[in-house]
C-alpha positions in Angstrom: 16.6 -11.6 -118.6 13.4 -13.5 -117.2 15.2 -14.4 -114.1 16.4 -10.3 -113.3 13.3 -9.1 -113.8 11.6 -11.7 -111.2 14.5 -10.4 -108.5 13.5 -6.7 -109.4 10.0 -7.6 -108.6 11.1 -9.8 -105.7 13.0 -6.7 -104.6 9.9 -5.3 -103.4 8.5 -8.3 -101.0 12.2 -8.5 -99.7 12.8 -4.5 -98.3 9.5 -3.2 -96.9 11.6 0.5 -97.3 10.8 -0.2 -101.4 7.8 -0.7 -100.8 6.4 1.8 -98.5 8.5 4.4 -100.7 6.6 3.6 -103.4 3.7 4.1 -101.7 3.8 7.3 -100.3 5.6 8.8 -103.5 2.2 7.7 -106.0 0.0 10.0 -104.3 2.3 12.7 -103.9 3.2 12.9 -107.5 -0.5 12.5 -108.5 -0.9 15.4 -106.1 1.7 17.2 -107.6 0.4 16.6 -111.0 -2.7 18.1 -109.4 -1.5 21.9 -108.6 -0.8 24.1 -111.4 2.9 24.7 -112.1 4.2 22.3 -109.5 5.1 19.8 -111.9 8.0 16.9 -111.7 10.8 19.1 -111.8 9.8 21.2 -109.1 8.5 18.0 -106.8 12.4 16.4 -107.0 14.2 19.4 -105.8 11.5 19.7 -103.0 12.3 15.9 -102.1 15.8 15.6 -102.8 16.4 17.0 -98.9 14.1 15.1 -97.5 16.1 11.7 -98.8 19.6 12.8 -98.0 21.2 9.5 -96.4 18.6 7.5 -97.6 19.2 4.0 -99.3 20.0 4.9 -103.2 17.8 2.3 -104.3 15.2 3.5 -101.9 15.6 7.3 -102.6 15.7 6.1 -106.4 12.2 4.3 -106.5 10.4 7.1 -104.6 11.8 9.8 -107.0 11.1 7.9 -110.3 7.3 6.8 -109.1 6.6 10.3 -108.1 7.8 11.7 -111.2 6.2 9.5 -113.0 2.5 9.7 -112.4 2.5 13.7 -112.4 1.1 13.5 -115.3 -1.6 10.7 -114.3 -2.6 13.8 -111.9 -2.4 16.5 -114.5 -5.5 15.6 -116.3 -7.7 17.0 -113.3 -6.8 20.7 -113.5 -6.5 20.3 -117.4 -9.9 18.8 -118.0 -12.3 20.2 -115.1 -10.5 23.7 -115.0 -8.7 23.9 -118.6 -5.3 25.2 -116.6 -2.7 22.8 -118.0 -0.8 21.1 -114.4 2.4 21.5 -116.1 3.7 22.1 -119.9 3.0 18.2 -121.4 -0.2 18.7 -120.0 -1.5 21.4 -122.3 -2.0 19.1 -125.3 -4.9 17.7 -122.9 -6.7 20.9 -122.1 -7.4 21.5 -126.2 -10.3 18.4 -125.9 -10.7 17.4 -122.1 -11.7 20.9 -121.6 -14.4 21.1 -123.6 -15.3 17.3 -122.7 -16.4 18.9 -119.6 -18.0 21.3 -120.6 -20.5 19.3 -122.3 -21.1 17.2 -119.4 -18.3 14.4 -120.0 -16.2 15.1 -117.4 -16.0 12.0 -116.2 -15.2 10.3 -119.4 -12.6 12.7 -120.0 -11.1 12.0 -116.9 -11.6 8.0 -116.9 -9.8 8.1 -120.8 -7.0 10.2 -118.9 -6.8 7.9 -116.3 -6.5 4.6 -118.4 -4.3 6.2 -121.3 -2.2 6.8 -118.5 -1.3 3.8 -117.0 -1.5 2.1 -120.2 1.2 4.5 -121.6 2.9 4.2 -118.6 3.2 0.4 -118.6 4.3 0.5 -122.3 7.0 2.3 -121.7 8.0 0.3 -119.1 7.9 -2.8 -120.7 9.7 -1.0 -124.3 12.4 -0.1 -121.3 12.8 -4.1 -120.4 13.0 -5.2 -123.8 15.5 -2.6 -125.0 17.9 -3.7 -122.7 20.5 -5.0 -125.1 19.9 -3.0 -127.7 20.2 0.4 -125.9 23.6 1.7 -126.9 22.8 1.2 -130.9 19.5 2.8 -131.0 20.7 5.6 -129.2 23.5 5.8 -131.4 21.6 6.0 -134.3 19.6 9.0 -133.6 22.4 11.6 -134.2 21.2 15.3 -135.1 20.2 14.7 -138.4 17.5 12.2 -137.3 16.5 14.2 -134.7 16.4 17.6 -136.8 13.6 15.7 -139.6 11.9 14.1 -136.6 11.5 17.8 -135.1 10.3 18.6 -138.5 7.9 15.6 -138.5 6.3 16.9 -136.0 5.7 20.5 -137.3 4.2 19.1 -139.9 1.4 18.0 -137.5 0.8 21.5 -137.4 -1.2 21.0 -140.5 -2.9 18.4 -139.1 -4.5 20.1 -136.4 -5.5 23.0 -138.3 -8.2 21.1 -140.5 -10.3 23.1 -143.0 -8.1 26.2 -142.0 -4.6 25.1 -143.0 -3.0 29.2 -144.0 -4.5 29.9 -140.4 -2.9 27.1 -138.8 0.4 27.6 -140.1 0.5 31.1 -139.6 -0.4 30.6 -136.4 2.8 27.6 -136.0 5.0 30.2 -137.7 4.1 32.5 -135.0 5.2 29.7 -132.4 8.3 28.5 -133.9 9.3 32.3 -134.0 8.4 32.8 -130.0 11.0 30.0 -129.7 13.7 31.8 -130.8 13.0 34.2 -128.3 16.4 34.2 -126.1 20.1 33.5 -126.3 20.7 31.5 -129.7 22.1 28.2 -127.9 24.5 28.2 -131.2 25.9 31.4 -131.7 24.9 33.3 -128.5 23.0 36.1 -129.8 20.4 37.3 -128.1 17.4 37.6 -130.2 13.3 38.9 -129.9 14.8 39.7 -126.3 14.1 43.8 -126.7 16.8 44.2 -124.7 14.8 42.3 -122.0 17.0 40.3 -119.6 14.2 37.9 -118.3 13.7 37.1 -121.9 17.4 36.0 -122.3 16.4 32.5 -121.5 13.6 32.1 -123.8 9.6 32.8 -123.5 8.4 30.4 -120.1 6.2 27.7 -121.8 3.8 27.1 -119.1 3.4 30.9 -119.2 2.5 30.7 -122.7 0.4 27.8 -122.9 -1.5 29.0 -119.7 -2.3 32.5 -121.7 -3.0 31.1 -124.8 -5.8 28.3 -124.0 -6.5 28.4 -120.3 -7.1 32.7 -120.2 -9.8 32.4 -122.8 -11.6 29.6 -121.1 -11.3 31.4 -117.8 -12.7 34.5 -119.2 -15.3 32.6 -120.9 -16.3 31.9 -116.9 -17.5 35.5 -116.2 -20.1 35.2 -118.5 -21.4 31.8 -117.0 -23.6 32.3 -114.4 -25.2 28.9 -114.4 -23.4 25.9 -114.5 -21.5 24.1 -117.1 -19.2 21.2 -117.5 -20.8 17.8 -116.0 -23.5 19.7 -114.4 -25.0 20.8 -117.7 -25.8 17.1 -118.1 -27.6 16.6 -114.8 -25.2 16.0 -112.7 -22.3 13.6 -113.0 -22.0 10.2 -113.1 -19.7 7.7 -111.4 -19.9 5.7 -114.3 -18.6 8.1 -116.7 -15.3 7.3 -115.4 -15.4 3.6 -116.4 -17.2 4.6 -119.8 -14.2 6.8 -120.3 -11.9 3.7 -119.4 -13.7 1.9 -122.3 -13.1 4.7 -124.6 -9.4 3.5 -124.3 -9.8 0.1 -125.6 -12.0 0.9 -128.2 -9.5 3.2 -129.7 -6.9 0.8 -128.7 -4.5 1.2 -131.6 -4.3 4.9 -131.4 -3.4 3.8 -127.5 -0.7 1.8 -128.5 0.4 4.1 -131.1 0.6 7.3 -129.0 2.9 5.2 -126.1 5.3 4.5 -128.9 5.8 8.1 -130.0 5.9 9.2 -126.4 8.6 6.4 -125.5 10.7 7.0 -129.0 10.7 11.0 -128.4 11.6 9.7 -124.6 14.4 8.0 -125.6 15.7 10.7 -128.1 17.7 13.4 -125.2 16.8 16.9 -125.1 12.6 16.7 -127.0 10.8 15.6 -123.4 7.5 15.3 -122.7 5.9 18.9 -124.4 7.0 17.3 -127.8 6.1 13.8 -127.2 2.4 15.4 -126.0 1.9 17.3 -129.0 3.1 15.2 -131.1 0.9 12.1 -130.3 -2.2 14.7 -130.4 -0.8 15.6 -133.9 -0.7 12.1 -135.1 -4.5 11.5 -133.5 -5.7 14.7 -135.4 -4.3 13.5 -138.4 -5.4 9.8 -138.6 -8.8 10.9 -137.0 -11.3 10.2 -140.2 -13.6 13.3 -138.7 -9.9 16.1 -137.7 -12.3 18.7 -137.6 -13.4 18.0 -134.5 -10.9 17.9 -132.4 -10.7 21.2 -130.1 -14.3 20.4 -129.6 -14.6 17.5 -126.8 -12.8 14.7 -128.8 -11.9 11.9 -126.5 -8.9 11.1 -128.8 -7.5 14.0 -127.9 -7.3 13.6 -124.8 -6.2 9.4 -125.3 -3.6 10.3 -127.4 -1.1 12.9 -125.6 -1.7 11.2 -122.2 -0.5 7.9 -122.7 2.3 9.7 -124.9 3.0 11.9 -121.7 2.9 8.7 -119.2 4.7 6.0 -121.7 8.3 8.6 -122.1 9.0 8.2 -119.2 10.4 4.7 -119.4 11.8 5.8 -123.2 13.4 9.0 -121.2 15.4 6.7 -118.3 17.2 4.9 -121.2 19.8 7.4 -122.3 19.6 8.9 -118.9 20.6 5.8 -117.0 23.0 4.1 -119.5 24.5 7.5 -121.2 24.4 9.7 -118.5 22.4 12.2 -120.9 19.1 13.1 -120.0 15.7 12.5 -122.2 14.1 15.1 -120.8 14.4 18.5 -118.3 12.7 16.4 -115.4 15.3 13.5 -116.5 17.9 15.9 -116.4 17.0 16.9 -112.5 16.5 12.8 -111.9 20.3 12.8 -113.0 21.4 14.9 -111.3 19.3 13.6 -107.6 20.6 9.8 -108.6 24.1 11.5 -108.0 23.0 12.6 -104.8 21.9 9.5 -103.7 25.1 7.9 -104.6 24.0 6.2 -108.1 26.6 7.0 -110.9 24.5 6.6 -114.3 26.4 5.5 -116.9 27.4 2.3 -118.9 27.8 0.4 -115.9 24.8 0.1 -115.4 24.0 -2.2 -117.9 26.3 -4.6 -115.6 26.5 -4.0 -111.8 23.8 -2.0 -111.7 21.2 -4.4 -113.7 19.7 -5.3 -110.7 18.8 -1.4 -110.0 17.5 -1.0 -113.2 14.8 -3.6 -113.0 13.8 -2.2 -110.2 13.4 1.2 -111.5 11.2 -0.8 -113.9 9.3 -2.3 -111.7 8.4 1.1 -109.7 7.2 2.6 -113.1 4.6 -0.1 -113.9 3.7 -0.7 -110.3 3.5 3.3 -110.0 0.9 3.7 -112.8 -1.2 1.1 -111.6 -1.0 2.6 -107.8 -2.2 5.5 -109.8 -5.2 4.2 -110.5 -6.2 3.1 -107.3 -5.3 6.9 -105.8 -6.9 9.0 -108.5 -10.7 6.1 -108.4 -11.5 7.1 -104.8 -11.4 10.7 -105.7 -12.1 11.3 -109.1 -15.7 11.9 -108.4 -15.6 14.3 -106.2 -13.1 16.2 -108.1 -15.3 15.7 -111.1 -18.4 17.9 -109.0 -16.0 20.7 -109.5 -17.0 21.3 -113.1 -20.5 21.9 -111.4 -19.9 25.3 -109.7 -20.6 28.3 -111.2 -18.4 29.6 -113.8 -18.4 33.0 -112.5 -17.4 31.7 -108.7 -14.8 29.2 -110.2 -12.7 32.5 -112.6 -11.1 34.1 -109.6 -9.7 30.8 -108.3 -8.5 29.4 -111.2 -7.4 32.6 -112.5 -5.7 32.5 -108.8 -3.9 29.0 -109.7 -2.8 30.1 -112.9 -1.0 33.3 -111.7 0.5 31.0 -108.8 1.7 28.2 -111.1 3.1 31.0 -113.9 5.2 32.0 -111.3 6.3 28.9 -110.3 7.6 27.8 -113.7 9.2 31.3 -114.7 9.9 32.7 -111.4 10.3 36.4 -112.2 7.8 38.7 -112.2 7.6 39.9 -115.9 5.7 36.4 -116.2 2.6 38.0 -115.4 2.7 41.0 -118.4 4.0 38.1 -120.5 0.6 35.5 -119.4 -1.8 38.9 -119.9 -0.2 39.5 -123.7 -0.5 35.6 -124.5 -4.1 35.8 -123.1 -4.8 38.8 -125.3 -3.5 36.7 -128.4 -5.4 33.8 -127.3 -8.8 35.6 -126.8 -8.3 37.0 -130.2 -7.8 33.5 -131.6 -10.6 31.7 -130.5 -13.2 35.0 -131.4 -12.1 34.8 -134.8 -12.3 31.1 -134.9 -8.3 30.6 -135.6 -6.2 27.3 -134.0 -4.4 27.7 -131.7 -3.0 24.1 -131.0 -0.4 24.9 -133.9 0.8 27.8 -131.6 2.1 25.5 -128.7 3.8 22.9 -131.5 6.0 25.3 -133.2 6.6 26.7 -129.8 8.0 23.2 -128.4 9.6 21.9 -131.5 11.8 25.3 -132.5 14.6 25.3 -130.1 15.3 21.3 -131.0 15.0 21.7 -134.6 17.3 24.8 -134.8 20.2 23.1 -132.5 19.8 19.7 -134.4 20.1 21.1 -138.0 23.2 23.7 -137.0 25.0 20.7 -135.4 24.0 18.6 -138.7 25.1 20.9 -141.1 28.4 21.7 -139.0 29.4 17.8 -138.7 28.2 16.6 -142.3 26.7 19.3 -144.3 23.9 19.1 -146.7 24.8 15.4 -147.1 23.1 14.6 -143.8 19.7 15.0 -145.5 21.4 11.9 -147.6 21.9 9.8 -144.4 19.4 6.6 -144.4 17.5 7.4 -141.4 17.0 11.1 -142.5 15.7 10.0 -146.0 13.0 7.5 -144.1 12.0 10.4 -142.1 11.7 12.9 -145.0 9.4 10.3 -146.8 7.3 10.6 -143.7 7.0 14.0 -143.9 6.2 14.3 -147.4 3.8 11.6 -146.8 2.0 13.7 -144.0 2.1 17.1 -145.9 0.7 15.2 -148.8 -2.3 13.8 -146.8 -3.0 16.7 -145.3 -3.3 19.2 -148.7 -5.5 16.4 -150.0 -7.7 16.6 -146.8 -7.6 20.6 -147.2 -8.2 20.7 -150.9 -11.5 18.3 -150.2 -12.5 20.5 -147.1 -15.5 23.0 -148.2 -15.1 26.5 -148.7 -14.1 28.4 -145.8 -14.3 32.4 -145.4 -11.3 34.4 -144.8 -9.8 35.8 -141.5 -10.6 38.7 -139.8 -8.6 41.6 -141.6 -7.7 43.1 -138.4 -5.6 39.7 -137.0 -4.3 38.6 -140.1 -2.9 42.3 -140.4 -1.4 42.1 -136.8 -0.3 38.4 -138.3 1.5 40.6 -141.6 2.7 42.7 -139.1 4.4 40.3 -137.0 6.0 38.6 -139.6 7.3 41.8 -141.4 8.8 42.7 -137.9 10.4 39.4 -137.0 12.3 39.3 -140.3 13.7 42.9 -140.7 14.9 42.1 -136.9 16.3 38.1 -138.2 18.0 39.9 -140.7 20.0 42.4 -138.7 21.5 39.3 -136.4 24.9 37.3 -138.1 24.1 33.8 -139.3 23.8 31.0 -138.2 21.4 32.9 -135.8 19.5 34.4 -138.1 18.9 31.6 -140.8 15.8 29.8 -139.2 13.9 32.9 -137.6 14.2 35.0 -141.3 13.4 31.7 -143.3 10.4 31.4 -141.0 9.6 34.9 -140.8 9.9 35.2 -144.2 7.2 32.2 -145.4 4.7 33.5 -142.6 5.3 37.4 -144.4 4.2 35.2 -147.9 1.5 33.3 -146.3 -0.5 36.2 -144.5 -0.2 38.4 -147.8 -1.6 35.6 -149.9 -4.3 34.7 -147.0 -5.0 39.0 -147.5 -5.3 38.6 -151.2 -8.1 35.7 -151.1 -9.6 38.1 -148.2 -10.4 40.6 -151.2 -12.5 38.2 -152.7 -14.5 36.9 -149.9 -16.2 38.0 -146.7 -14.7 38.2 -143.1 -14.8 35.3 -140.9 -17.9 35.8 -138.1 -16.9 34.9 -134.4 -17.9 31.9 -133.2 -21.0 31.2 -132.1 -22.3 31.8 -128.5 -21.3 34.8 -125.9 -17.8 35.8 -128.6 -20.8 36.4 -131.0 -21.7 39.6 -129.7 -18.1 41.0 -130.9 -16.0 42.3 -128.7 -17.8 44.1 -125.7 -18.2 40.5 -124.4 -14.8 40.1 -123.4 -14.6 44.0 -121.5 -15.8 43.2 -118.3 -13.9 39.5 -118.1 -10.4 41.5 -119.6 -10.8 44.2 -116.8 -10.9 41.5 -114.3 -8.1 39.9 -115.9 -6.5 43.4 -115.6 -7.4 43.9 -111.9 -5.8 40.5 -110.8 -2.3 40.5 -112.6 -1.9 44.8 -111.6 -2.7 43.7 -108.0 -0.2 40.4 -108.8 2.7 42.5 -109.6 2.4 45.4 -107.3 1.4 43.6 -104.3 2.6 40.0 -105.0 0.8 36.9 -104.4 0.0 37.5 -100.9 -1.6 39.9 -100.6 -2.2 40.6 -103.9 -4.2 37.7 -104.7 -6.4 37.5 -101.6 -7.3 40.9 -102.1 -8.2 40.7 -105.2 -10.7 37.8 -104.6 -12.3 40.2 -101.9 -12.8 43.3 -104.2 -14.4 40.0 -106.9 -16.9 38.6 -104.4 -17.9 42.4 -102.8 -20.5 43.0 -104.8 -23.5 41.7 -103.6 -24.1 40.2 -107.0 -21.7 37.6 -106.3 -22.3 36.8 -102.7 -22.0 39.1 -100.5 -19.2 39.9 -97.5 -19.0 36.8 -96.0 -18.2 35.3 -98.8 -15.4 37.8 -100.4 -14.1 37.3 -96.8 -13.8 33.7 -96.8 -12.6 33.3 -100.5 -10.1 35.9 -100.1 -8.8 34.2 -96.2 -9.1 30.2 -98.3 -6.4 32.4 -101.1 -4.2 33.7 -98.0 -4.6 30.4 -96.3 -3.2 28.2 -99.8 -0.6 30.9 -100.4 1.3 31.2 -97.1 0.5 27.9 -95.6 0.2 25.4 -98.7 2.8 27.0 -100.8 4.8 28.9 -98.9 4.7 27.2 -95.4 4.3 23.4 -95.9 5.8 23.5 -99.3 8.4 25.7 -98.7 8.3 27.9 -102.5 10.1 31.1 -102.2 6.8 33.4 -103.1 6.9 36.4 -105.0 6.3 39.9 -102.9 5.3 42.1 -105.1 6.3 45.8 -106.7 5.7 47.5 -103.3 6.7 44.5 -100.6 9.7 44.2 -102.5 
C-alpha cells in the first residue's frame, strides 16, 4: 500500500501534463466556487469539451481537483456577501455572514480556508486507508441505515433551534414538506406541484436557500448607508485571516469530527454535500456548550460545514469509482465525464486501475493545499468588499443571486419561486424564528422518504430490528433527549407572532387535506408530517393565549414592517424586469433605474453599474463561459 501511494505521488514529477493540469484546474474551481450558482456540476460539463482526446488520467486529475476545491472558493460570496456559491455552501452563510458583519471577515474567511483543506486532506487520507475495506462498508449501509441516518440528521433540527425548539420544528416540518414537492420518485405521483410543470422535478434548492437567508440579508443592505462588515471594525486586517486559521486548531476536534460526517455521508450514494453541510453545522450547534449563538457570527459554524463540505469529496469517489454509483449529483456528472475520457469505474479498479486511484488521491490532497496558496494572495482584497456600502453592494448581489438562481433551476418560474422564499424568509428573521431548520428538512426529505419505502418494501418493519438501524436509533434518541433537556433548562421565551404561526396552521392544514387525497405510499410521509406540524402550531397557538407576542428583533426590523417597503419594492422591481426582459437587459436596466437618483450617485454611475451588469452578463457568462442566458417574457 506504502509503495502505490509513493508511485501515485511520483506520478506527478514523472508526466509534467499531471502536473500542469492540476494546476490550472485549482484556481478555476476556486473561481468557480466564487460565482453564485456555477458550482461543480456546472464547471464539469463546461470542461468536459475542452478535454475530449485528452489523456484519461490527465482529463481525470484536472476534473477531480477542480471539483474539489469549489467549495474552498464558496466561502467568499457566502461570508462577505451572504449569497450561498452553490447549495453545500448555504450552511456557511447562517454564521460567516454575520462574522462579517461585525468586522470578522477575515477570520471568517481564514477558518473557511483552513477547515477546508483540512477536510479535504481527511477525506483523502479516509479514501487511502479504506482501500480494502471498501466493498463491506458500502455494503453495509443498505436503506435501512441510511433511512435512520437521514433521520439523525433531522433531529439536528432541534439542535439548531435553541431556546425556540416548537419554532424550529415547525419551521423543519415546513422544509421536509417543500421536499416532497414533485414527482414521488416511488409511486410517481405528482404532488404540491399545482398542476405546475417546472415544479414536477422538485422546488430548485439553491433557489430556496438563496430566498430564504441571502434575500433578507440583501434587503437588510438598503437600509445601510454606512458601512458594515470588516469596515465597521476599522478596516480589515491581514491578519484576521491567520487568526481565523488558528480558530481551526483550537476547535480541532470539532474539525476532525465535521470531516468524518462529511466523508461517511460522502461515501453513503445519493445524500451529497447539502446533507453532509448541514449536518456537520447540526452536530456543532448541538455539542456547542453556548447553541444559542450560533446564527449570530459563531466561528464553529462556519468550521464545521466547511471541512464537512471539502472532506466528502474523498468519502463521495469511493462508491463512485469502485461501484459505479455515485455519492453525490457532482459525483454522478464525474461518472459519467470518467466515461468520456475512457475510465470504466467499477470493481476493477481496485486492481488495474490501483495505480489511477492513488493518483486521484494524490490530486485531492495536493488540490486543497494548492487552494490555499490561490485563495492567500487574494483573500484580502476580496475581504475589502465587505467595506462598501450596503446600499451600493444590494443591486449587485441581488444581480448575482438572480443570475446564479437561474443557473441552477434554469426556467424562469425560478424567479416568482426566489421572491416567495424571500418573502418567507424576511418574515422569519422579523419575528425572530430559525430558519436553519428550513434548509435541513429541505435536504434530508427526498433521502429519507426513498430509503424507508425501499426498507419497508425489502424487509418491513423488521428493518428497524437490523443491528446497524438499532445503533442509529440509540443515536437519535440520544440527541432528542439532549436536546429537550437543553430546551426544558432554556429560560422562558414568548410566543410567536399570531399572524405567522397562523400562516404556519394554515400551511399545515393545507398540506395534509392535499397528502390525504394522493394513494399511499405517496402520501404516508407528507400527511404524517403535515399532520404533527397541524399539532405542533395549534399547541404553539394555545401557549400564545397565555403569553405576549414575540417583538421583532432588534435594530432596523424593529420598526415593524414599513422597514422592509422600500427594500421589497426593489426586490419587486428587479425580478418583474428579470422575467419580462431577461437577464440582459433586464438586469442592467434595472441597476440604471437603482443608481438614477441622485441620492445614490448620480448618471455616471447608474451608467457604469448598469454597462459592468451588461458587460458580466454577455461577455462573462454568456460569451467566455458559454451559459445559455435567459431572454426574458418579451425577448422570448
Amino acid at each position: 500500500m506504502f509503495a502505490d501511494a509513493l508511485a501515485g505521488l511520483g506520478a506527478y514529477a514523472n508526466d509534467p501534463a499531471l502536473l500542469v493540469a492540476l494546476l490550472l484546474a485549482v484556481p478555476l474551481g476556486v473561481l468557480a466556487g466564487v460565482i453564485p450558482g456555477l458550482g461543480g456540476k456546472l464547471s464539469i460539463v463546461m470542461a468536459i469539451p475542452f478535454l475530449v482526446g485528452a489523456d484519461p488520467a490527465v482529463g481525470a486529475v484536472f476534473l477531480l481537483a477542480m471539483h474539489s476545491v469549489i467549495h474552498t472558493g464558496g466561502p467568499i460570496p457566502s461570508i462577505l456577501l451572504g449569497v450561498p456559491g452553490s447549495g453545500p455552501d448555504a450552511a456557511t452563510v447562517v454564521d460567516g455572514h454575520p462574522m462579517a458583519r461585525n468586522g470578522q471577515a477575515g477570520q471568517a474567511l481564514g477558518a473557511a480556508l483552513a477547515a477546508s483543506c483540512v477536510g479535504g486532506i481527511f477525506g483523502a487520507l479516509v479514501l487511502a486507508l479504506a482501500l480494502p475495506l471498501v466493498k463491506p462498508v458500502l455494503l453495509s449501509f443498505g436503506p435501512p441505515a441510511v433511512f435512520m441516518l437521514a433521520v439523525l440528521g433531522i433531529t439536528f433540527i432541534a439542535a439548531v433551534s435553541g431556546d425556540r425548539l416548537v419554532r424550529g420544528l415547525m419551521v423543519g416540518f415546513i422544509g421536509l414538506l417543500v421536499s416532497f414537492v414533485g414527482m414521488d420518485p416511488i409511486g410517481g405521483v405528482a404532488r404540491y406541484t399545482a398542476g405546475q410543470l417546472f415544479l414536477m422535478d422538485g422546488v430548485d434548492l439553491i433557489t430556496a436557500v438563496v430566498g430564504l437567508f441571502a434575500i433578507p440579508e440583501m434587503l437588510a443592505l438598503t437600509r445601510q448607508q454606512g458601512h458594515h462588515g470588516a469596515a465597521s471594525a476599522g478596516g480589515f486586517e491581514e491578519r484576521g485571516i491567520l487568526k481565523g486559521m488558528l480558530q481551526v486548531w483550537r476547535h480541532r476536534y470539532l474539525t476532525l469530527r465535521a470531516s468524518l460526517i462529511g466523508t461517511v455521508i460522502g461515501i453513503i450514494p445519493g445524500l451529497g454535500g447539502d446533507v453532509a453541510s448541514w449536518v456537520a453545522y447540526g452536530h456543532a450547534v448541538h455539542s456547542s456548550p453556548r447553541p444559542g449563538e450560533f446564527g449570530k457570527g459563531r466561528v464553529e459554524g462556519v468550521i464545521a460545514p466547511e471541512a464537512a463540505n471539502n472532506s466528502k469529496e474523498g468519502g463521495s469517489l469511493l462508491p463512485t469509482l469502485f461501484f459505479g454509483i455515485p455519492g453525490s449529483s457532482g459525483m454522478a456528472v464525474m461518472l459519467g465525464a470518467f466515461v468520456t475520457l475512457g475510465i470504466t469505474p467499477g470493481p476493477a479498479m481496485a486492481g488495474q486501475g490501483l495505480a489511477l486511484v492513488w493518483t486521484l488521491i494524490w490530486a485531492l490532497v495536493l488540490a486543497n493545499v494548492l487552494a490555499v496558496a490561490v485563495f492567500l494572495p487574494g483573500a484580502g482584497l476580496l475581504a475589502r468588499v465587505s467595506g462598501v456600502s450596503g446600499a451600493a453592494m444590494f443591486p449587485f448581489v441581488l444581480c448575482f443571486a438572480l443570475i446564479g438562481t437561474y443557473l441552477s433551476a434554469l426556467h424562469s418560474q425560478t424567479f416568482i419561486v426566489l421572491l416567495g422564499f424571500g418573502l418567507l424568509g424576511v418574515a422569519l428573521k422579523h419575528h425572530d424564528w430559525p430558519r436553519a431548520p428550513f434548509a435541513i428538512g429541505l435536504v434530508l426529505g427526498t433521502p429519507a422518504e426513498i430509503a424507508l419505502h425501499q426498507s419497508l418494501a425489502i424487509w418491513g418493519a423488521s428493518f428497524l430490528l437490523r443491528p446497524l438501524t438499532l445503533l442509529l436509533i440509540a443515536l437519535v434518541l440520544a440527541s432528542l433527549w439532549r436536546s429537550l433537556r437543553r430546551y426544558r433548562r432554556s429560560p422562558g421565551v414568548h410566543a410567536p407572532d399570531r399572524g405567522l404561526l397562523a400562516t404556519f396552521v394554515a400551511v399545515f392544514a393545507l398540506a395534509l387535506a392535499m397528502a390525504l387525497r394522493y394513494p399511499a405510499p405517496s402520501s404516508v410521509l407528507p400527511a404524517l408530517i403535515a399532520g404533527v406540524g397541524v399539532l405542533l402550531a395549534l399547541g404553539c397557538g394555545v401557549v400564545m393565549l397565555r403569553q405576549s407576542p414575540l417583538p421583532a428583533n432588534d435594530g432596523p426590523a424593529a420598526g415593524g414592517w414599513r422597514s422592509h417597503v422600500a427594500a421589497t419594492g426593489w426586490l419587486a422591481l428587479f425580478i418583474v424586469m428579470a422575467l419580462a426582459l431577461g437577464l440582459s437587459p433586464g438586469l442592467p436596466l434595472a441597476l440604471l433605474v437603482f443608481h438614477l437618483p441622485a441620492r445614490r450617485g448620480g448618471v455616471l454611475r447608474a451608467l457604469l453599474a448598469a454597462l459592468a451588469m451588461l458587460v458580466i452578463v454577455e461577455g462573462v457568462f454568456a460569451g467566455i463561459l458559454g451559459v445559455s442566458i435567459y431572454r426574458g417574457l418579451i425577448g422570448g
